[in-house]
N, C-alpha and C positions, 0 to 999 in steps of 0.2 A: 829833596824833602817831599814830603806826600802829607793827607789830610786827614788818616784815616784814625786820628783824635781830634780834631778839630773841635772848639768849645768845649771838650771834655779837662778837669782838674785833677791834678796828679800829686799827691804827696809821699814822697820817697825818702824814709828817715834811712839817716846815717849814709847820706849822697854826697859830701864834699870831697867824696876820692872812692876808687876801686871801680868796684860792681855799680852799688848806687848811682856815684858822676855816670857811667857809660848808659844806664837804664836813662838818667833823667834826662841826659842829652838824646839818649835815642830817643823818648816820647817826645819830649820838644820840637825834636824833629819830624815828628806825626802831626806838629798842632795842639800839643798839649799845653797849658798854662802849667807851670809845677811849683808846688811849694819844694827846696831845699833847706836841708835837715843837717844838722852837728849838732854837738853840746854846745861848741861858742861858734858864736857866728862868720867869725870873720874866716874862720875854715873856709864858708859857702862863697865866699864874695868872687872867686874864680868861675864857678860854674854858672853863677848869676849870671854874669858878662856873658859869658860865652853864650847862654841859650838868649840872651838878650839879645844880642848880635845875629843873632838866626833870625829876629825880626819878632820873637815869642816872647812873652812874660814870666819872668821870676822872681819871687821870693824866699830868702834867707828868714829862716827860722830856727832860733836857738831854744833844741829840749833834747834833757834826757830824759828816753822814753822809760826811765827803768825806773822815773818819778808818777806815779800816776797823776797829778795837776799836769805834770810836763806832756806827756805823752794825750791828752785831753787835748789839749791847750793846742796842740802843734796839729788836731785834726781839725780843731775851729778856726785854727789860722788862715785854711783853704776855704772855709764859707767867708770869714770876714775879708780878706783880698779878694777872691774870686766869686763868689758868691752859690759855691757848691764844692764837694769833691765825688768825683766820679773811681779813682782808680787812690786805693792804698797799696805798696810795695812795702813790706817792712822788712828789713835788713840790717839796722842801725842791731850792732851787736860788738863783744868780745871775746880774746881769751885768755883763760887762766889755766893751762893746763900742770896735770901734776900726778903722779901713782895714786891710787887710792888712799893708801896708807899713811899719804905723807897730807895730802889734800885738806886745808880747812875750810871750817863752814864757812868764814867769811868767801873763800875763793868759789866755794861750792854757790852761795846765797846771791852774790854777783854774776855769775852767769846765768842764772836762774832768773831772779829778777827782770834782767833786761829780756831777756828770750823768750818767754812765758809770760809774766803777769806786762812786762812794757806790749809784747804783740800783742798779750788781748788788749790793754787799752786801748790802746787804738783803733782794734778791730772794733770791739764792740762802739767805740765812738761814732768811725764811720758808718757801721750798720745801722746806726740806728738813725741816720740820713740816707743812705744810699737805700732802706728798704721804703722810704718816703716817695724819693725819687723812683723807685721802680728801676734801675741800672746801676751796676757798680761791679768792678773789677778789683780782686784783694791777692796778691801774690804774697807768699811767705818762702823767706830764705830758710830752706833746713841744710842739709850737710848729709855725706855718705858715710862720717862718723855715726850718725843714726842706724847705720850697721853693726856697729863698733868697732872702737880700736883702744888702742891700751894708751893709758894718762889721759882720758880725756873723760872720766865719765859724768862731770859737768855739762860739758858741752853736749854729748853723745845724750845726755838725760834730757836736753833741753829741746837738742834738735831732734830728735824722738817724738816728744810732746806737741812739737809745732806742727809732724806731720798728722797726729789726733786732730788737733785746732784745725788742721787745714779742712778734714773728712767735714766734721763734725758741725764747722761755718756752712760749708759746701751743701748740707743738709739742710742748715735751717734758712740759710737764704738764694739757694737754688730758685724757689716760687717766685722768688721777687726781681730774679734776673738780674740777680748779684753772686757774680761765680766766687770760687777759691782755690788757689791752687800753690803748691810748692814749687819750689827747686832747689837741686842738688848741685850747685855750681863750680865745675871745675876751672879756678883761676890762679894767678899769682892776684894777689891782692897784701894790701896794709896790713892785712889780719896773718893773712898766709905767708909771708914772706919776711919778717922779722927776725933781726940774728937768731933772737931766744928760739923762735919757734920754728927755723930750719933748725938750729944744733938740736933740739930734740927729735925732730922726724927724720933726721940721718942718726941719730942715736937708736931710737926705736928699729930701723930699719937696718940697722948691722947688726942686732939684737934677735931680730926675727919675731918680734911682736908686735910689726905694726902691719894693718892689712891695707893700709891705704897707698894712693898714688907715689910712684918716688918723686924727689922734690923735680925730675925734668919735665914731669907730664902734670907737675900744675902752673907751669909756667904761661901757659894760654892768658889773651890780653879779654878781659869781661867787655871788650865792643867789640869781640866777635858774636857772641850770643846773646848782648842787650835786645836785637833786633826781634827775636823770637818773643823775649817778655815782653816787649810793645806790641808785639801779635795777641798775645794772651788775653791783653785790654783792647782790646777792639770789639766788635760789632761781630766782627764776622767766628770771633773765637764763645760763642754765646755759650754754645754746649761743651764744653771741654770747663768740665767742673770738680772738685775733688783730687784733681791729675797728680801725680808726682816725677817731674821730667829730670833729668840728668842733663847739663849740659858743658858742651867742653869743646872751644874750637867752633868744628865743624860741624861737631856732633851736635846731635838731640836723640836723648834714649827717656824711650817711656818705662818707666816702674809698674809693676803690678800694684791697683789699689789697695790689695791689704795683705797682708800674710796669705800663705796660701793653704789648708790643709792637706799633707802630703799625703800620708795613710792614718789608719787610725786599727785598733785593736779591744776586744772585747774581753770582760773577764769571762774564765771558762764556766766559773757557777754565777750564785747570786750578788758577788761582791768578790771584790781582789782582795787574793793573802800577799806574802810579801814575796811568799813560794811560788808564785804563780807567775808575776814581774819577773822573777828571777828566770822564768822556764822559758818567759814568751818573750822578753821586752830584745836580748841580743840575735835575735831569728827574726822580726820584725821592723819595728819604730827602730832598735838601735843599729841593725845591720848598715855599715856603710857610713854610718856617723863619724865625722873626723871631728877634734877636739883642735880650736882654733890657737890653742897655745896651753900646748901637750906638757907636764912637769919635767924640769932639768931636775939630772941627780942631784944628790945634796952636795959632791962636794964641787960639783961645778956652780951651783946655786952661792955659792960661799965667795 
């Protein structure tokens, strides 16, 4: 075990298994005090023990963050126990996936909620502590479905947005030496690993529309790369702000922070006709474009 969170507070929603449990016992294992996080509580009572037993402090706290009182509620949990928080990790999330077509708004308004308006809760909760304090550390779980992949556009909508949040925090509390950063985490986890949602990613992928990992390379255990997000919240990761990391295993892969502008093209007068797209756009911007999921005939579509 080492110190290099010592006295710092750590609240990590949706910790009583996967990703979460492996971050909260890695900080614990730095010297962190940590709040843990489920809907009900008795999920936490596992992870309590165990950071307990490291000789560290914990707390079980029941919220769901996709209540805004709840999500509130579970960042004043770490000033009223510990008397500060230093480090948010928010991850407490789900899935509902499903084709567009078939997709309702309830299934749509549930992912959303917790991944969007539950992160910012919180976020903005802690911020507006942590910019008091002058230090603070905020990781947000996104996903490489934020590239997209098909049945997910829920999700893919949601973890999309959280890497905006993550830019966009990253800016306004940068000054105050409170970073923010994502990850893209490849694991077998609770979320990833469910009959439902292997028979769909092996459906998707004998189909040829899904772009993501096959189900053997997300078998990787999340306390192989806890250790790096405990890097993230430290002292010495000060400047590493905005980041969006990939990790998997062994790996760590940095993403480019934002889209990149490839080339770009001029109309040839005062304003584009539709004649003029038509003349430039496949010699140019379209040259070499591949289409991620090209139309089947109709009567194979059938």
């Amino acid at each position: 075990m080492g110190e290099r969170l010592k006295g710092r507070v750590a609240v990590i929603s949706g910790s009583s298994m996967g990703i979460g449990r492996a971050v909260a016992i890695s900080m614990a294992s730095e010297g962190a005090d940590v709040i843990v996080n489920a809907r009900h509580v008795d999920k936490c009572k596992e992870v309590v023990e165990e950071i307990q037993s490291m000789g560290r402090r914990a707390v079980a706290v029941a919220a769901d963050i996709s209540i805004k009182e709840q999500a509130e509620n579970l960042i004043n949990a770490a000033v009223e126990n510990f008397g500060r928080i230093d480090i948010l990790v928010n991850n407490a999330g789900f899935l509902r996936d499903r084709m567009i077509w078939k997709m309702s708004d309830e299934e749509f308004d549930d992912v959303i909620k917790v991944f969007i308006y539950g992160y910012f809760w919180c976020t903005r909760r802690a911020c507006q502590i942590m910019r008091e304090q002058y230090w603070g550390r905020i990781i947000n779980m996104s996903s490489r479905v934020a590239l997209g992949n098909s049945g997910q556009v829920n999700y893919g909508t949601a973890k999309t947005g959280i890497l905006g949040m993550t830019r966009c925090v990253a800016r306004d509390m940068g000054r105050r030496n409170v970073t923010c950063n994502s990850i893209f985490p490849g694991a077998g986890t609770r979320l990833t690993l469910t009959p439902e949602v292997l028979a769909s990613k092996e459906k998707r992928q004998e189909t040829g529309v899904s772009t993501t990992a096959r189900i053997g390379d997300i078998l990787e255990e999340p306390e192989t790369f806890a250790p790096f997000i405990t890097w993230l919240c430290t002292d010495e990761a000060a400047n590493v702000n905005g980041q969006t990391f990939f990790c998997r295993g062994r790996q760590i892969s940095l993403y480019s922070p934002a889209p990149v502008m490839l080339s770009t093209i001029y109309a040839p007068g005062e304003r584009w006709t539709v004649d003029d797209v038509s003349k430039l756009f496949p010699k140019t911007l379209g040259e070499g474009l591949v289409n991620p999921a090209p139309p089947e005939p109709k009567e194979k579509a059938k």
